[in-house]
N, C-alpha and C positions, 0 to 999 in steps of 0.2 A: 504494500500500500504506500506508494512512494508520491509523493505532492499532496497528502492527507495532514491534516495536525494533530498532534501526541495526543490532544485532550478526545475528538476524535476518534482514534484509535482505541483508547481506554475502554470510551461508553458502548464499543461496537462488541469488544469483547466480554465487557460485563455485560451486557446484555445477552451474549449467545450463552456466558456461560450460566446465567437464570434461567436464562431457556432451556436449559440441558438437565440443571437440577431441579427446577420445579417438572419436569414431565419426566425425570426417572422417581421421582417420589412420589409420582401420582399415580402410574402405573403398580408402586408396591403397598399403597396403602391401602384400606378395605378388604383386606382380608387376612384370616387366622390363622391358625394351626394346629392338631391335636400330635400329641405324642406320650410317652409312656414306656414301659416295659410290661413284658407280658412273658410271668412264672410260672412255674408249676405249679397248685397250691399244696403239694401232700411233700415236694421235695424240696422247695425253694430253691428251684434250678432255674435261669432261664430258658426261658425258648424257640430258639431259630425257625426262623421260618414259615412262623402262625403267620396267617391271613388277616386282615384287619378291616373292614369296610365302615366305610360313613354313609347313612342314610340320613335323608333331610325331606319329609313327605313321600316316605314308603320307596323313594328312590334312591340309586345307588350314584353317591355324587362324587366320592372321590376311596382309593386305598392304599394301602400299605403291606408290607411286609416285614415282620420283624429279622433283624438281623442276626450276628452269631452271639449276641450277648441279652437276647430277648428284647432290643428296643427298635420303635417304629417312630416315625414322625409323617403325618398324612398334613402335606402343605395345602397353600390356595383354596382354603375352606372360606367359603360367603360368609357373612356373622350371620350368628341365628344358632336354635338348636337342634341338636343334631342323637341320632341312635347308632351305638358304635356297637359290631358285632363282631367277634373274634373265634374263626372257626382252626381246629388242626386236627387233623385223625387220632384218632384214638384219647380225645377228650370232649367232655360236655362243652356244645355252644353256650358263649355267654354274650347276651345282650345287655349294653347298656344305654338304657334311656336320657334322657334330659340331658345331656351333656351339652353347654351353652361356647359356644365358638364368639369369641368378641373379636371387634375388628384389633389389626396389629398387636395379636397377642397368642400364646401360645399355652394351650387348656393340658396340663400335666393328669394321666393318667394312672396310676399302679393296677393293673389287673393280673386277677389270678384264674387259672384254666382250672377245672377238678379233671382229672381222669376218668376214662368212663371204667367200671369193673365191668372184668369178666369176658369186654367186647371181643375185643381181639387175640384170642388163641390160637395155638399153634394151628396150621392148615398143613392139609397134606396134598401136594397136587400130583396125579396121576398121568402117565403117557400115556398117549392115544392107543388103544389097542389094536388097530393094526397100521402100518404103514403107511403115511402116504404116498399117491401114485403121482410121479414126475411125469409133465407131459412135455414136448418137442412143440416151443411155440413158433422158431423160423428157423431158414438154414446157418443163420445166424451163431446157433450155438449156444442161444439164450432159452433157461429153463422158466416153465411156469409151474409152481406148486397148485395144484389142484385142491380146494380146501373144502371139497364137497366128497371127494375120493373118485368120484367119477373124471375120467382122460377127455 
């Protein structure tokens, strides 16, 4: 900007750079966050990998997954409240209601899973009793397994 004046100069860049910071704070403001850890309740272990959803009128609006130390953080939540549901095999679903999401701010959790008894016992899985039959699907040299027995 060469034949411009200093004073000028200044207001052109204070100016952009308002412009820059009022519209990246506008795009982060207005919404929350839920997060937590999520235990075992009988071993006070965490646990990886639980499911986590956020419903907000019966709808599924945003979720999560816990990680390897049992914590989740489900961002970009609208204020308002919200029912947090935490599913993983081989424990009981736990839903939780009223959970209030405020704007720029982040709603702290602790939840505990129970196990479920009994559910999941050893299984035994058997081989199919006879064979199945390979069919010749081009001259190709490419095999099709037949999953009905029939060639």
């Amino acid at each position: 900007m060469t034949g411009v004046s200093p004073m000028l100069k200044k207001l052109v860049c204070s100016f952009l750079l308002l412009l820059l910071s009022a519209s990246a704070g506008f795009a982060q403001s207005g919404v929350g966050s839920v997060q937590g850890t999520v235990i075992d309740k009988e071993a006070g272990q965490p646990l990886p990998f639980v499911q986590v959803n956020a419903f907000q009128d019966q709808q599924l609006k945003a979720w999560g997954v816990t990680n390897f130390d049992g914590d989740f953080v489900i961002s970009s939540l609208a204020p308002g409240e919200y029912v947090i549901q935490i599913q993983f095999t081989g424990y009981t679903t736990l839903r939780q209601e009223g959970v209030v999401v405020a704007s720029d701010r982040s709603t702290v959790l602790p939840l505990e899973l129970s196990p479920l008894d009994g559910v999941l016992g050893e299984q035994s899985v058997a081989p199919p009793a006879a064979p199945v039959p390979a069919t010749r699907l081009s001259r190709c040299g490419y095999w099709l397994y037949s999953w009905s027995g029939r060639a």
